[in-house]
VEXROKE-772501 format. One record per residue (C-alpha): residue in three letters; x, y, z; chain; residue number from 0. Coordinates in steps of 0.001 Angstrom, whole numbers, plus 500000, padded with zeros to 6 digits. Example, Ala and Ser with C-alpha at 12.3 -4.5 7.8 and 13.67 -1.06 7.14 Angstrom:
residues 2
ALA_512300_495500_507800_A_0 .
SER_513670_498940_507140_A_1 .
This chain:
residues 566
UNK_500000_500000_500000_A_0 .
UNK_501477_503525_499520_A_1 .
UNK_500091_506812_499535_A_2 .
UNK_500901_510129_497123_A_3 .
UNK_500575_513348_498709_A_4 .
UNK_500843_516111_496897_A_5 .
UNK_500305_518592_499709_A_6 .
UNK_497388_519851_502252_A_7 .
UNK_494196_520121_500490_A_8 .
UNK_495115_518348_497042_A_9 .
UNK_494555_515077_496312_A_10 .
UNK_495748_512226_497464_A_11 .
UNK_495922_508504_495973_A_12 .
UNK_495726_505506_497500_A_13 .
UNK_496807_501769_496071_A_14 .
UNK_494870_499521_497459_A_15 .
UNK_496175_496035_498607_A_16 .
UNK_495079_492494_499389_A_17 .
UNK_495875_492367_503639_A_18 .
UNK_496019_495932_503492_A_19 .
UNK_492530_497327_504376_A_20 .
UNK_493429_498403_507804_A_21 .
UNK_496175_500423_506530_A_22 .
UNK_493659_501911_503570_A_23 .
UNK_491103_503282_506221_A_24 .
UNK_493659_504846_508355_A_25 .
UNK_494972_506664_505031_A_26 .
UNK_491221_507380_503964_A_27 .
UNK_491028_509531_506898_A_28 .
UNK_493982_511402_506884_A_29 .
UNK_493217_512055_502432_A_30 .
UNK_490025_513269_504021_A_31 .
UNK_491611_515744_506990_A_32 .
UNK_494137_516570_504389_A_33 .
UNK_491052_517825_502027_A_34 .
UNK_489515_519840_505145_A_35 .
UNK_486645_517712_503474_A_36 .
UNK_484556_518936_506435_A_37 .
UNK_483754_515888_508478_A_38 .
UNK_484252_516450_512392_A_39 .
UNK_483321_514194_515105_A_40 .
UNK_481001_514407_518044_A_41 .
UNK_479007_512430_520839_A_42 .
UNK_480979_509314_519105_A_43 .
UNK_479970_509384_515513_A_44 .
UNK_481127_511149_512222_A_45 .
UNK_479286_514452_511685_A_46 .
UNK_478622_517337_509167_A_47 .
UNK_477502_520395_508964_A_48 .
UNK_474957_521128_506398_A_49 .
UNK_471787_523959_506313_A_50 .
UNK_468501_523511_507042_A_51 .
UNK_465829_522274_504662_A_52 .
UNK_462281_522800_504711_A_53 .
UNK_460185_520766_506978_A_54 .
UNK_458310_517620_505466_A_55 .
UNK_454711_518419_504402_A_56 .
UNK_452510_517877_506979_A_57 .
UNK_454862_516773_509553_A_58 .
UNK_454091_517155_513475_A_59 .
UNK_455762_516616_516542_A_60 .
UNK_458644_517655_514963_A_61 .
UNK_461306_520512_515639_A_62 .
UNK_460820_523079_512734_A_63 .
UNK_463629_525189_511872_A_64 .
UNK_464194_528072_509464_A_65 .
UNK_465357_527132_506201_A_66 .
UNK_469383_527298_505888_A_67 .
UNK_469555_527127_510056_A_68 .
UNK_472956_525306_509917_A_69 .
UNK_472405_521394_511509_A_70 .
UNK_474750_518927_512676_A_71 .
UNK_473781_515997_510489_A_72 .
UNK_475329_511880_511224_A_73 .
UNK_477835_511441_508217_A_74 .
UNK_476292_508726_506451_A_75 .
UNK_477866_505787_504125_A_76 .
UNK_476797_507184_500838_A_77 .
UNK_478370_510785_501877_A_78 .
UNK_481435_509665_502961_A_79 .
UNK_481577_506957_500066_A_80 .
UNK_480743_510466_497953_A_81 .
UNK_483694_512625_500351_A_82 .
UNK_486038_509561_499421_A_83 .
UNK_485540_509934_495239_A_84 .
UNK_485997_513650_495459_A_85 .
UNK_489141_514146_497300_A_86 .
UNK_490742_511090_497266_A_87 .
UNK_492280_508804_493727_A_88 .
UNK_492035_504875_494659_A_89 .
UNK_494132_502278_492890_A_90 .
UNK_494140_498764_492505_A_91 .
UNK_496528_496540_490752_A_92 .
UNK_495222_494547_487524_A_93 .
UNK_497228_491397_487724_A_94 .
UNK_495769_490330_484510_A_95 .
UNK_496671_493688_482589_A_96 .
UNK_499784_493710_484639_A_97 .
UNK_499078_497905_485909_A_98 .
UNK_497602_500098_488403_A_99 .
UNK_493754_501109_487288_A_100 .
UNK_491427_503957_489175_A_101 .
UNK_488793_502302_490887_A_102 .
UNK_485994_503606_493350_A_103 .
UNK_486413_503636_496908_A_104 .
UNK_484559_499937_498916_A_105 .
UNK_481524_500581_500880_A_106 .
UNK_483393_498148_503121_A_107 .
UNK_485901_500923_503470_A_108 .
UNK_483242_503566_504221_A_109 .
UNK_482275_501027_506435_A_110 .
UNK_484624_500856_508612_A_111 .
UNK_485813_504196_508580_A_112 .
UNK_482498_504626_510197_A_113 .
UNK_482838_501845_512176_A_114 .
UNK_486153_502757_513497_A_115 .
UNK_485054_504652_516791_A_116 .
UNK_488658_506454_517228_A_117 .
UNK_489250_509129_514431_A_118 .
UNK_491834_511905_513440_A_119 .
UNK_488958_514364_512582_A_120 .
UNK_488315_517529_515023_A_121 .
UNK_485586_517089_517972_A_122 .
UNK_482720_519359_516969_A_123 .
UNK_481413_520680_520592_A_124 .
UNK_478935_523108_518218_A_125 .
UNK_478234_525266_515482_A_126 .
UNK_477719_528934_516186_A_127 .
UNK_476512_531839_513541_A_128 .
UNK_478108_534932_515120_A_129 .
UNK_481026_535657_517198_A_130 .
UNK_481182_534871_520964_A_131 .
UNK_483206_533997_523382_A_132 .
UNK_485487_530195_524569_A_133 .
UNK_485024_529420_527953_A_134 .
UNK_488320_531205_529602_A_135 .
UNK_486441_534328_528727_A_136 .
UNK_488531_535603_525048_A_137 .
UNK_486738_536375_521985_A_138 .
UNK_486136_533925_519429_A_139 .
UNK_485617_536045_516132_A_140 .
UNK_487202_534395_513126_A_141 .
UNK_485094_532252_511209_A_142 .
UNK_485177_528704_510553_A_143 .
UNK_486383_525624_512689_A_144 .
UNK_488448_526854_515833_A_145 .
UNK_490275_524073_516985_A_146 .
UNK_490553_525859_521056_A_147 .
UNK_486929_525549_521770_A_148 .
UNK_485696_522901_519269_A_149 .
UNK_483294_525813_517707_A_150 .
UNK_482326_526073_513995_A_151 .
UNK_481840_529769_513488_A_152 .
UNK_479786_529236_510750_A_153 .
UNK_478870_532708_509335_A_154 .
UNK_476309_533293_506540_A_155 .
UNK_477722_536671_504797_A_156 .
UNK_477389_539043_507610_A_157 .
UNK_479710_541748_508441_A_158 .
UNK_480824_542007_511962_A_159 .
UNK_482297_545226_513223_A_160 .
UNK_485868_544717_515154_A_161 .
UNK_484885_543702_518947_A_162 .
UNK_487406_545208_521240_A_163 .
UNK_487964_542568_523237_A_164 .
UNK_488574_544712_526930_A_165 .
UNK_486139_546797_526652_A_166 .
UNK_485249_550060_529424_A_167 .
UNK_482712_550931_531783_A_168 .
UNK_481475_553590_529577_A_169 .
UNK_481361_551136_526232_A_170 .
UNK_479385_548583_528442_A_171 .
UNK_476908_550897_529650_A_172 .
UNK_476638_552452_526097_A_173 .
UNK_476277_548419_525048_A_174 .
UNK_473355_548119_527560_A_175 .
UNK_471791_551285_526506_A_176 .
UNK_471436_549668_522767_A_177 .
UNK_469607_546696_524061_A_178 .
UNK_467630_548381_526389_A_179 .
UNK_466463_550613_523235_A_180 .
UNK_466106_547448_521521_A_181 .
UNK_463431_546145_524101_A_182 .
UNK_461584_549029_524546_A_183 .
UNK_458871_547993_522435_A_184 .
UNK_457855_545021_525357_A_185 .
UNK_456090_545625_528220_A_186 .
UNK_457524_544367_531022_A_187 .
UNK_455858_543656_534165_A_188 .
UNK_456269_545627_537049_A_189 .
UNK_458176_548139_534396_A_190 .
UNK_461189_549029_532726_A_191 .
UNK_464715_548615_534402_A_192 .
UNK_462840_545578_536453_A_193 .
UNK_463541_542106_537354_A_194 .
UNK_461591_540972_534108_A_195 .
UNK_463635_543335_532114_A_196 .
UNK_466430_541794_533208_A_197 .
UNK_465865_538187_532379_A_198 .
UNK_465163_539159_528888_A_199 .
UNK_468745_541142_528853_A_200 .
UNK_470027_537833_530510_A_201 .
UNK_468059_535690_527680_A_202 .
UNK_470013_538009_524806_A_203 .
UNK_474057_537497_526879_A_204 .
UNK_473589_534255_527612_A_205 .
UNK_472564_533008_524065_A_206 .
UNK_475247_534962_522730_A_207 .
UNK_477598_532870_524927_A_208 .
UNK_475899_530006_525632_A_209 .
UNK_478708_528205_523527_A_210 .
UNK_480986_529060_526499_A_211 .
UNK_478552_527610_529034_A_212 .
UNK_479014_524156_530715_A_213 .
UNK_475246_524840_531864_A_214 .
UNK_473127_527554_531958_A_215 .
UNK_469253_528477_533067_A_216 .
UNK_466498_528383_530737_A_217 .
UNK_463708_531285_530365_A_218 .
UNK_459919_531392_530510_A_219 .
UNK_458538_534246_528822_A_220 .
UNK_454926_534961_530403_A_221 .
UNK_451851_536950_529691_A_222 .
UNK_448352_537066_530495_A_223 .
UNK_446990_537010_527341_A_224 .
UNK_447771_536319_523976_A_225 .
UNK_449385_538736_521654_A_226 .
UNK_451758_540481_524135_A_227 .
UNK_454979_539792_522317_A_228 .
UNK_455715_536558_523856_A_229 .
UNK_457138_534595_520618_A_230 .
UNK_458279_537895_519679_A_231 .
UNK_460709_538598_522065_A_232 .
UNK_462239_534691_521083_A_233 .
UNK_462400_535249_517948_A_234 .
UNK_464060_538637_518662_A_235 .
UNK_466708_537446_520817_A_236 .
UNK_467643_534139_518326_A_237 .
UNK_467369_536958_515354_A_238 .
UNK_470238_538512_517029_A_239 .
UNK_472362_535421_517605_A_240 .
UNK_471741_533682_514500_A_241 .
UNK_470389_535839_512012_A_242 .
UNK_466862_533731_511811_A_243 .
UNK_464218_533020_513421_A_244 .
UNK_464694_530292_516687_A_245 .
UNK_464011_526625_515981_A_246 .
UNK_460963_525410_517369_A_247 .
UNK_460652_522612_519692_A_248 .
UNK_456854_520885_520583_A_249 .
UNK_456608_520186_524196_A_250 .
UNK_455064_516478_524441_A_251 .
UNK_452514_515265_527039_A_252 .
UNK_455000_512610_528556_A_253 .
UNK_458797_512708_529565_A_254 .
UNK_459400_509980_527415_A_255 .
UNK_458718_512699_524027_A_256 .
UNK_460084_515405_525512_A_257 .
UNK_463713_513011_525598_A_258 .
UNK_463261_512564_521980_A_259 .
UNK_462733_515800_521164_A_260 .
UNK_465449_517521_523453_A_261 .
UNK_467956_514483_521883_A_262 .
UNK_466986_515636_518400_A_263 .
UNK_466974_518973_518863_A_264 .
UNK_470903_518109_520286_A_265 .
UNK_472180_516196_517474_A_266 .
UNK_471462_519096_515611_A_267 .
UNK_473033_521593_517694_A_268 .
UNK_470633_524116_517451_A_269 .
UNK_471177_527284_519056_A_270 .
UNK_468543_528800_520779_A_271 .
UNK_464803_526347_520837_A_272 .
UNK_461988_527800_521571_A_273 .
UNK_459124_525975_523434_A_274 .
UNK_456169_528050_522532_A_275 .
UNK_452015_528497_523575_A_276 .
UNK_452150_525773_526902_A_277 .
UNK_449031_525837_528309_A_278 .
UNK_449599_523174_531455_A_279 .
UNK_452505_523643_534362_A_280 .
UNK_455446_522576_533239_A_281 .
UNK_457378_519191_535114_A_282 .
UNK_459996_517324_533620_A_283 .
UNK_462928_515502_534255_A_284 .
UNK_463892_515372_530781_A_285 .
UNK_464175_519288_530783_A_286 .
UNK_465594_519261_534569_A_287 .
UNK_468474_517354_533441_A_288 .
UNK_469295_519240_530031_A_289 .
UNK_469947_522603_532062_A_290 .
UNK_471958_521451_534972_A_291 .
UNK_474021_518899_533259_A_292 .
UNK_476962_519425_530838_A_293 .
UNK_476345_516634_528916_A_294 .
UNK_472798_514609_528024_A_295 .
UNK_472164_510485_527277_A_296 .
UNK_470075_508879_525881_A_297 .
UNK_469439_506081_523012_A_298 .
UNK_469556_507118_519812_A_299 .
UNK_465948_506036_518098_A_300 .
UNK_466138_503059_516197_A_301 .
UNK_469844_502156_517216_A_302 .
UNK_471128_499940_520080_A_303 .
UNK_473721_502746_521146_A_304 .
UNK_473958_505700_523701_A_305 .
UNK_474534_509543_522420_A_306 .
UNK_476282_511666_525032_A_307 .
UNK_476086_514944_523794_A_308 .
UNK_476978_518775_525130_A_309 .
UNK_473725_520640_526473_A_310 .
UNK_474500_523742_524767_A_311 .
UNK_471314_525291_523920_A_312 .
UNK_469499_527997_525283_A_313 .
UNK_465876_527193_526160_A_314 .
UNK_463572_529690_526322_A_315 .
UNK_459982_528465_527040_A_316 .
UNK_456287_530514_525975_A_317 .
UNK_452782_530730_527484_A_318 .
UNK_450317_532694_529280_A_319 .
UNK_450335_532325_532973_A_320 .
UNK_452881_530237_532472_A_321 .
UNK_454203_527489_535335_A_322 .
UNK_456964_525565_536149_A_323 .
UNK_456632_522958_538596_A_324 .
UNK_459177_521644_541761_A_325 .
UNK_462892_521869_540323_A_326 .
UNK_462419_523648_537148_A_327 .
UNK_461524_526921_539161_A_328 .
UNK_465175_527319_540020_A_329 .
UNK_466400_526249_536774_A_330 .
UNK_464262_529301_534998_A_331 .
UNK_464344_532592_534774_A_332 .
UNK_460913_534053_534039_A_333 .
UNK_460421_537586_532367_A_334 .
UNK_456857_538448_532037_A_335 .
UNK_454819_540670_529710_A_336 .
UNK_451855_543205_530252_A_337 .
UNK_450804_545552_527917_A_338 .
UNK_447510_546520_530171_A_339 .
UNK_445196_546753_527536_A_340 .
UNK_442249_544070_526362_A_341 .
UNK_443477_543716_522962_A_342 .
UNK_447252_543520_523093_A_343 .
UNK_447473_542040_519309_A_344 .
UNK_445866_545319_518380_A_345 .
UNK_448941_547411_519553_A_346 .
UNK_451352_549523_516936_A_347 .
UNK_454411_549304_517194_A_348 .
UNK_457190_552266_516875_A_349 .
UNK_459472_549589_514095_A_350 .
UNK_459377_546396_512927_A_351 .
UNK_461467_544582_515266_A_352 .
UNK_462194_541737_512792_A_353 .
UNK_463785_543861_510169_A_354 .
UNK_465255_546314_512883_A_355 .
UNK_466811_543492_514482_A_356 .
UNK_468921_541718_511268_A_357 .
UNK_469353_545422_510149_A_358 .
UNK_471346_546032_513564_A_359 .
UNK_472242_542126_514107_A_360 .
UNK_476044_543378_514091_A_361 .
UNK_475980_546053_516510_A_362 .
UNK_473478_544184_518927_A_363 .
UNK_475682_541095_519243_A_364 .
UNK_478309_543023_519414_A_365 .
UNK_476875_544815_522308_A_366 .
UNK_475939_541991_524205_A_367 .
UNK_479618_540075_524404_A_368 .
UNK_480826_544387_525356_A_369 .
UNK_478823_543773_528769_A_370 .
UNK_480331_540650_529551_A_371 .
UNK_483916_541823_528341_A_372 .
UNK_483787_544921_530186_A_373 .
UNK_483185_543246_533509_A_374 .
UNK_486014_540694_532711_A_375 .
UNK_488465_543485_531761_A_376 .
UNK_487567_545316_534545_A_377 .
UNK_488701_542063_536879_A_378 .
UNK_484906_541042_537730_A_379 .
UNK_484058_543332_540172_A_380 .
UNK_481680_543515_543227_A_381 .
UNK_480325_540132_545236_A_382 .
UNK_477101_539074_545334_A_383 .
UNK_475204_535822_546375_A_384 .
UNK_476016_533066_543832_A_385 .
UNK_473597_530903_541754_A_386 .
UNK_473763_527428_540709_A_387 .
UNK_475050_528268_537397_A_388 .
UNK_478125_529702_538744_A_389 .
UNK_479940_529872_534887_A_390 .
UNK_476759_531354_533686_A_391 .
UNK_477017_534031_536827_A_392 .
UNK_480461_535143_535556_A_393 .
UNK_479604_536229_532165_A_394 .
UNK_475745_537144_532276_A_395 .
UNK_474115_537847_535457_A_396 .
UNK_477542_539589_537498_A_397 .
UNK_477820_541615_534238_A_398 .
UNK_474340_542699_534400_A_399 .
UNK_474597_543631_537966_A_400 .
UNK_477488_545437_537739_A_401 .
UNK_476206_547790_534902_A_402 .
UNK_473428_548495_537157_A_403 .
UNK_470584_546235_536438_A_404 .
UNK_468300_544439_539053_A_405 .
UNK_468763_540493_539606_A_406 .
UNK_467168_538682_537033_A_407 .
UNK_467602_535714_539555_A_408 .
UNK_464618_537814_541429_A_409 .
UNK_461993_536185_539273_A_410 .
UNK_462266_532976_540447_A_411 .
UNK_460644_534048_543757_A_412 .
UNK_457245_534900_541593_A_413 .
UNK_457385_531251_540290_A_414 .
UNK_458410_529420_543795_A_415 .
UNK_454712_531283_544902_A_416 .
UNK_452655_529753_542343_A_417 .
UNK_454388_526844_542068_A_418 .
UNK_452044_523920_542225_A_419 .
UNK_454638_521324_543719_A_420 .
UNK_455460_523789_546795_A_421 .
UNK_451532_524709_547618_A_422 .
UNK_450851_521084_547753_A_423 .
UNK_453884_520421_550199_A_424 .
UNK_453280_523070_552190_A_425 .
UNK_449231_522390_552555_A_426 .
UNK_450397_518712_553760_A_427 .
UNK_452595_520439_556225_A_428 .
UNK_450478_522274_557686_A_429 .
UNK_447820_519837_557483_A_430 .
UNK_449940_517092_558745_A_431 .
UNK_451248_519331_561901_A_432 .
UNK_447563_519952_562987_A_433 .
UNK_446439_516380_562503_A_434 .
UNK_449374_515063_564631_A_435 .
UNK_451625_518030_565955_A_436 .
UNK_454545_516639_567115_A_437 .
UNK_453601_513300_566595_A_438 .
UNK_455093_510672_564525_A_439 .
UNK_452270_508699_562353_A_440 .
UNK_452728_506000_559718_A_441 .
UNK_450780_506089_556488_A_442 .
UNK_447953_504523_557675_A_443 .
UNK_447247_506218_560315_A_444 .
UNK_447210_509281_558061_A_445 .
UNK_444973_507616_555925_A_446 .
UNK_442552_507086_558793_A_447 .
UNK_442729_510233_560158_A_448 .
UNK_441854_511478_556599_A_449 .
UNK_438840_508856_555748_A_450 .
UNK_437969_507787_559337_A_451 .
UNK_434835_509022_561976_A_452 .
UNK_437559_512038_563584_A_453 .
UNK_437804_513192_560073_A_454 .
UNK_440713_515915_559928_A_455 .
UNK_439130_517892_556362_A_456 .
UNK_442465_519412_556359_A_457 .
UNK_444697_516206_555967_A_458 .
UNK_441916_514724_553932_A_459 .
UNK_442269_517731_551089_A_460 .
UNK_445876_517909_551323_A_461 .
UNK_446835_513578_550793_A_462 .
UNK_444103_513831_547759_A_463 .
UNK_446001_516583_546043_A_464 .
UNK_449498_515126_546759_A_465 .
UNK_448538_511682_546418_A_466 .
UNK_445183_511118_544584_A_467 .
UNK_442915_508321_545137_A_468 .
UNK_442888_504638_543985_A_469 .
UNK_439990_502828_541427_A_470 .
UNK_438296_502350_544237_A_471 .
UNK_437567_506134_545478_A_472 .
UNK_440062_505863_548279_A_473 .
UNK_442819_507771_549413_A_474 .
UNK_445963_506409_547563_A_475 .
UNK_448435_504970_550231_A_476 .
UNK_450807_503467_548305_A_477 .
UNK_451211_506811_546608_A_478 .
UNK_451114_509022_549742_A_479 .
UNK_454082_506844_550772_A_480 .
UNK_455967_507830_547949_A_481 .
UNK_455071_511259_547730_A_482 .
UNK_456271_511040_551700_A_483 .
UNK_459364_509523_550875_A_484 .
UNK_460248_512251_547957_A_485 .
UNK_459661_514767_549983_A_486 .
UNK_461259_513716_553593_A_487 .
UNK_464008_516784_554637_A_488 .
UNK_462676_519423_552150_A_489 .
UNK_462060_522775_554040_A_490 .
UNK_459707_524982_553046_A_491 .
UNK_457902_527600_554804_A_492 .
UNK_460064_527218_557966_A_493 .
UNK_458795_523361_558526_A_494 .
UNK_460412_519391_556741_A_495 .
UNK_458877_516680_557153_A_496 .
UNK_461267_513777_558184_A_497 .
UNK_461447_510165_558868_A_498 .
UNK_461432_509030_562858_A_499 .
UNK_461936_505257_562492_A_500 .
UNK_459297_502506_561743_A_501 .
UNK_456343_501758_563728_A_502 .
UNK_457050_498394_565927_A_503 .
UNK_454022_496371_564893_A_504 .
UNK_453960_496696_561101_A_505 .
UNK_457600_497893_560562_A_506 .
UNK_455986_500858_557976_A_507 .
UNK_458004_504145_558066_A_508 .
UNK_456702_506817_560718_A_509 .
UNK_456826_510619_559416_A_510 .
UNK_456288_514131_561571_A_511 .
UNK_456604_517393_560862_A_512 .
UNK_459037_519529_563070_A_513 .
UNK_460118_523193_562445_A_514 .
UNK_463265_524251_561065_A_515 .
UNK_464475_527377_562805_A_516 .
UNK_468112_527659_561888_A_517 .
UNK_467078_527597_558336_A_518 .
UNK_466081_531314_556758_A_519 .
UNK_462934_531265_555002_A_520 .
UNK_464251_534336_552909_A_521 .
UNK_464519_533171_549679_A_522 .
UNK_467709_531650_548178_A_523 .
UNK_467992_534787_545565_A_524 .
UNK_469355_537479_548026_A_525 .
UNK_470188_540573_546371_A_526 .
UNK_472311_541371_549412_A_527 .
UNK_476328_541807_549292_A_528 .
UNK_478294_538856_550849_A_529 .
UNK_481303_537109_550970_A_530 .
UNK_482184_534710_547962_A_531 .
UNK_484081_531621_548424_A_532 .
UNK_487030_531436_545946_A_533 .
UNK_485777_528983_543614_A_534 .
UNK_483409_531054_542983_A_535 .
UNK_485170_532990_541423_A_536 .
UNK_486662_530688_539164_A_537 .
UNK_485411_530674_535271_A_538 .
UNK_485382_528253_532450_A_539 .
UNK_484405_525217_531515_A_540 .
UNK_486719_523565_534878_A_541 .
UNK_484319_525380_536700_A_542 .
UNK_481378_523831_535003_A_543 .
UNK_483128_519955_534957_A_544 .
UNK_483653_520640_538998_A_545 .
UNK_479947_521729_539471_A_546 .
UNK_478310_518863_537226_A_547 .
UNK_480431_516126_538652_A_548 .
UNK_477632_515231_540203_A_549 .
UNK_475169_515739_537861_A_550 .
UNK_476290_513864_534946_A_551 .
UNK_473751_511729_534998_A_552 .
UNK_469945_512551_533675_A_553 .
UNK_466661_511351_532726_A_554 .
UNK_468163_508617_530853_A_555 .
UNK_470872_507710_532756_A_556 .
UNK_474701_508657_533559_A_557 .
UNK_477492_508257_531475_A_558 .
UNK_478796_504815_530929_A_559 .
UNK_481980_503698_530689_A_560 .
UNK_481924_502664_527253_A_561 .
UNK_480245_506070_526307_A_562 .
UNK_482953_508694_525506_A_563 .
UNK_481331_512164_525850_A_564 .
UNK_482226_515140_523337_A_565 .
C-alpha cells in the first residue's frame, strides 16, 4: 500500500492492497483531513455540517427550523463513500493487465471508517453563527472551525464590526443602553429597568455565549393574554444570535417525548429552541436534566447505542400564565409581559422589530459580548450571592449587575409562589402538623385520620392533592408513601417533614413534621452583598466539569463507561 501526497488540500491517491485494508482506512482519513473535506466528530459518531431544509409536508411533533439554520447531520455511508471519490484517487493493481487502474472507493471501506470509533477528525462541541466567546472568557471572532473551543463559526455573509475585546465601563453601559432601546417595544411587568427586564437582557448574553457555558438556566417568557409579544421577544433574541428566526421545539405530554425531542433537537446543535404556547405547568425531568448537566444520554431512536452529547442550547419556554413545577423553578428565569390593555394584538408598534433586528444584528451582538467583556476586563468586580450556574454568573448575570441592572435571579421568587409542587407540600405540612403536631404517624394512620369518623378535612384535602385516590375512590396509600418519601428533609415555609423510624408492629416508616428554625425562610435569591468563596470565582468550563460532577447523569441515565462524551 502507499500513499501520494501532493500537499494539504490536494489530492491524494491511494493503492489499494490484498491484507492491506486496515492500513487503507487509516489513510482514507487522513486524504480526508488533508482535504479539510469537512467531516468532524462528536458524541461518538462522524458528523457534518449542512443547512437547514424545509420541513416535510405535513409533519408534526417535529422541531421546525428556518430554512438554511445550519444542523449537525450523522455522516452517512453514501456521503462519505461520495467525500472519498471527490478528494481522494484509489488504485488497485490489475494482475491480469499487469498495471495500476482507478477504481471507486469499497463501501466496506466507508464502512469501517464509520465503524472505526477512534478518528483523526476535530471534535465538533457546536456550530455557532456569530462571534462569541470560549470558555476562559477571550473572543472567538474568526470564522470557521476553531480548533481551542471545538466551535464552527459558521457565518452566513454578515459583516461584523471589530469587537474590542477589553472593553470600558462607559462602552458597556453604552452596550446596555442599545439593548435596552432594543426592548423598549415590550412591556415588562412591574416596568422598565425591572427584574423581568432583566431576564430578557440575561436571555440576549447568555445566548450569545451560551457556547461558552458548561450549563446555563432556561427562560419562561409569560403573559396574560395572547398577543403580548411573547414569541416575539424569542424570535428577537435568536434573530440577534443567528440571524433567523429560533428553531421550534413541541413540548410532548409525557417525559418519554420530551427526551426525543430535546435528543433531536441536540444532534442538531441548534442554538437557541423555543418551546412556545404551553398551556399546562410545566414538570419534567427530561428538561431538569438538560439545564443542569453538561452533557445529556440517551438512546439514539432506532439504534442499540447511547449519544452523550453537550447541552448547549438555550431554552427559552412561551405561554400565558405560564408554570413551572418543583425543580424547574430554580432552573428558569421568568420575564413576564403586560401591555395593560384588552386587545394587546391590536397594539402599533414604533418599528418592525424583525427587520430592525437583522438590520442592527452586528451592533446588537456586538453589544451583548461588550457587557460581559467589560466586567472581565475590569477584573469582575463587586460580590454578590452566587447561583447554581456559577459559569453562567460570571459572564451574564455579574455583568448585568454590575452595569446596574436588578437580579434577574429575582423572578424565580414569583414562580416558587405559584408553584404547584410547593403549595401542595406546604398544605400537607400544615395539614399534617395539625392532625398530629409533634407526633410521629405511619401512612395509615394518616389515611385514617383522613377517611375515618375524627375526620381531619384538612389532611383529607391535602393527601388527595398530593397523592390522589385509587379505582376504588380511596385515598391512595401506596402513593402518599411515595410522595412522603420524595419529599422527607425538604424545608419549606420554615417546617420538613422527616422520617422518625418505623412503627414496631407493622415495621411501615413513621413521618412528623418539626420546624426548622436555623434555616432562613428568605429566599435563596438574596440581592444582598456577601462574601464569595474562591471557587466562585473561578470561570470556564473547569468550573462547570467541577459543578456537574455530580450531575452527569439525567433522565436517561449517567454516562457509561463505554460512552465517551464530546
Amino acid at each position: 500500500m502507499s500513499v501520494n501526497a501532493r500537499g494539504t488540500g490536494e489530492r491524494r491517491t491511494i493503492e489499494i492492497r490484498p491484507g492491506e485494508l486496515a492500513g487503507a482506512v487509516d489513510l482514507a482519513e487522513a486524504a480526508l483531513l488533508a482535504a479539510d473535506a469537512g467531516i468532524y466528530q462528536r458524541g461518538g459518531q462522524l458528523v457534518r455540517v449542512v443547512p437547514s431544509d424545509p420541513p416535510p409536508r405535513g409533519a408534526r411533533n417535529t422541531i421546525t427550523r428556518a430554512v438554511g439554520t445550519p444542523i449537525i447531520m450523522p455522516v452517512t455511508r453514501e456521503f462519505l463513500l461520495l467525500s472519498l471519490s471527490r478528494h481522494v484517487t484509489f488504485r488497485k493493481y490489475d494482475g491480469r493487465m499487469d498495471e495500476w487502474r482507478q477504481v471507486d472507493p469499497s463501501s466496506t471501506l466507508a464502512a469501517l471508517l464509520l465503524a472505526a470509533g477512534e478518528w483523526q477528525f476535530p471534535s465538533l462541541r457546536g456550530v455557532v453563527s456569530a462571534p462569541t466567546l470560549r470558555c476562559d472568557g477571550s473572543l472567538l471572532s474568526t470564522p470557521g472551525y476553531d480548533p481551542d473551543s471545538g466551535l464552527l463559526f459558521w457565518n452566513d455573509g454578515t459583516v461584523w464590526p471589530e469587537i474590542n475585546p477589553k472593553p470600558s465601563a462607559a462602552e458597556a453601559a453604552e452596550a446596555l443602553a442599545l439593548l435596552r432601546d432594543l426592548l423598549n417595544e415590550f412591556d415588562f411587568r412591574d416596568g422598565r429597568n425591572s427584574p423581568h427586564e432583566s431576564a430578557a437582557l440575561a436571555s440576549i448574553l447568555t445566548a450569545a455565549v451560551r457556547s461558552a457555558l458548561p450549563i446555563a438556566p432556561g427562560f419562561g417568557i409569560d403573559a396574560h393574554k395572547m398577543g403580548s409579544g411573547k414569541t416575539e421577544l424569542v424570535h428577537t433574541v435568536s434573530r440577534i444570535v443567528t440571524g433567523r428566526d429560533a428553531s421550534v421545539m413541541p413540548l410532548a405530554d409525557n417525559d418519554e417525548e420530551i427526551r426525543k425531542a430535546l435528543l433531536a433537537l441536540l444532534i442538531a446543535g441548534d442554538p437557541i429552541a423555543l418551546i412556545d404556547n404551553i398551556e399546562q405547568p410545566v414538570s419534567s425531568a427530561a428538561l431538569n436534566a438538560a439545564l443542569t448537566s453538561e452533557f445529556y444520554k440517551d438512546r439514539i431512536l432506532g439504534e442499540s447505542r447511547n449519544a452523550v452529547l453537550p447541552t448547549r442550547v438555550t431554552l427559552i419556554a412561551t405561554g400565558n400564565n405560564l408554570q413551572f413545577c418543583g425543580d424547574l423553578t430554580s432552573r428558569i428565569l421568568m420575564s413576564g409581559l403586560d401591555p395593560q390593555c384588552e386587545q394587546p394584538g391590536s397594539r402599533e408598534f414604533s418599528r418592525d422589530l424583525k427587520v430592525y433586528a437583522l438590520a442592527h444584528r452586528a451592533e446588537l451582538l456586538a453589544a451583548a459580548l461588550t457587557i460581559t467583556l467589560a466586567y472581565l476586563a475590569a477584573g469582575a468586580p463587586g460580590r454578590w450571592s452566587p447561583s447554581r450556574f456559577r459559569a453562567w454568573d460570571q459572564l451574564v448575570r455579574r455583568p448585568l449587575l454590575w452595569v446596574g441592572c436588578p437580579d434577574p435571579l429575582a423572578t424565580q421568587d414569583e414562580m416558587r409562589v405559584v408553584d404547584p409542587v410547593r403549595t401542595s407540600l406546604l398544605e400537607m405540612l400544615q395539614a399534617w402538623a395539625d392532625t398530629f403536631a409533634d407526633r410521629p404517624a405511619t401512612v395509615a394512620e394518616a389515611i385514617d385520620a383522613a377517611s375515618g369518623p375524627a375526620l381531619s378535612a384538612g389532611l383529607a384535602a391535602a393527601i388527595e392533592q398530593a397523592a390522589g385516590r385509587d379505582r376504588g375512590g380511596a385515598l391512595n396509600a401506596r402513593s402518599l408513601g411515595r410522595w412522603l418519601a420524595r419529599f422527607a428533609g425538604r424545608i419549606e415555609g420554615g417546617r420538613r417533614i422527616e422520617r422518625v423510624g418505623e412503627d414496631s408492629a407493622t415495621c411501615r416508616p413513621r413521618y412528623r413534621v418539626v420546624s426548622v428554625s436555623r434555616v432562613s425562610r428568605v429566599s435563596s435569591v438574596s440581592h444582598t452583598v456577601r462574601a464569595e468563596n474562591g471557587s466562585d470565582n473561578h470561570m470556564g468550563c473547569a468550573a462547570g466539569n467541577a459543578e456537574n460532577a455530580g450531575n452527569a447523569g439525567n433522565a436517561a441515565g449517567g454516562i457509561g463507561a463505554e460512552e465517551i462524551p464530546l
